[in-house]
C-alpha positions as CSV (number, residue, x, y, z in Angstrom):
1,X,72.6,286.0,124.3
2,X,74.2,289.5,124.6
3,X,77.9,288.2,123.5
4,X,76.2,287.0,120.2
5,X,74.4,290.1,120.1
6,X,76.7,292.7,120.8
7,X,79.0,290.8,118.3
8,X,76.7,290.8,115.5
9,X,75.8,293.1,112.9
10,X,73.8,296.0,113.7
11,X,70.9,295.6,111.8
12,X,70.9,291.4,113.0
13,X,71.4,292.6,116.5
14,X,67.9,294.5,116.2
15,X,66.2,291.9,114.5
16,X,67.3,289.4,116.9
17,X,66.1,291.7,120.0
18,X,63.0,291.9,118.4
19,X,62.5,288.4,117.8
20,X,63.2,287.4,121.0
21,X,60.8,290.2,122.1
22,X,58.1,288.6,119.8
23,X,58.5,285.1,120.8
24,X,58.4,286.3,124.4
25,X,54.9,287.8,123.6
26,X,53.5,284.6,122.2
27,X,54.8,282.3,124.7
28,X,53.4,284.5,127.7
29,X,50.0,286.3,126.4
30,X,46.9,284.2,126.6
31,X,45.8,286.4,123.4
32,X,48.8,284.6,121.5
33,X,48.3,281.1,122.7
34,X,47.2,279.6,119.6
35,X,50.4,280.7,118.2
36,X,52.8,278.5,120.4
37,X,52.5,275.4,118.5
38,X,53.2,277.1,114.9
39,X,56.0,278.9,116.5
40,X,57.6,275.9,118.1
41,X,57.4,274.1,114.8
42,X,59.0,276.9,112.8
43,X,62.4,275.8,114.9
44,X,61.4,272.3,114.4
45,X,61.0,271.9,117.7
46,X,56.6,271.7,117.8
47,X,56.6,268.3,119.4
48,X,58.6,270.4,122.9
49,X,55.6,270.6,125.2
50,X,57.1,273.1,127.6
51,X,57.9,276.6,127.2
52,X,60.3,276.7,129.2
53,X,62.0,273.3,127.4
54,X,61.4,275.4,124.3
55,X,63.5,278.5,125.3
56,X,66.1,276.3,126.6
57,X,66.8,274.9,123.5
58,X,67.0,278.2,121.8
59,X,69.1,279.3,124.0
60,X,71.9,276.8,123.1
61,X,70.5,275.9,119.8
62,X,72.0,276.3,116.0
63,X,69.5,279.1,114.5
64,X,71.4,281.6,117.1
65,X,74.5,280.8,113.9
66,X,72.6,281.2,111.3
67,X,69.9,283.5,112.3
68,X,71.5,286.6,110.0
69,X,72.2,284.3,106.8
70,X,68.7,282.4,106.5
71,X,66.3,284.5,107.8
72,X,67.1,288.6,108.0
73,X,69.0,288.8,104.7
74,X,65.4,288.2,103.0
75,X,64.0,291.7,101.8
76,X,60.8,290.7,103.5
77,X,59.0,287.6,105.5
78,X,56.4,285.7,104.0
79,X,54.0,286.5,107.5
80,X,54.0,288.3,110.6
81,X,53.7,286.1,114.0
82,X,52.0,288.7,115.7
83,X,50.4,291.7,114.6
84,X,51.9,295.4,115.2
């Protein structure tokens, strides 16, 4: 994770940190439970039962490539995971 984000873009590399921060926060706060299955499914990955499994495949998986391109470039995101 820190080759890709040292490598990338300045503004990415803090958006990725963040993300990773928030999906963190969902995965291990009771509070955020009900948000594990929605957030699984926005990788298309909502039928993984395990968090663990879940990171896993995130680690290695394809959004790391495109995560700049698709999702950051937008001006602004449609919804907030978790609340400030």
């Amino acid at each position: 994770m820190d080759v890709i984000r040292l490598a990338a873009p300045e503004k990415c590399s803090e958006h990725l940190v963040n993300t990773i921060k928030t999906i963190d926060s969902i995965l291990t706060s009771p509070s955020h439970s009900f948000l594990i299955k929605p957030l699984k499914s926005l990788f298309g990955l909502g039928d993984i039962e395990h968090n663990d499994d879940f990171m896993s495949v995130l680690e290695v998986g394809q959004w790391l490539s495109v995560f700049c391109n698709q999702i950051w470039t937008k001006s602004t995101m449609p919804y907030t995971l978790v609340p400030s």
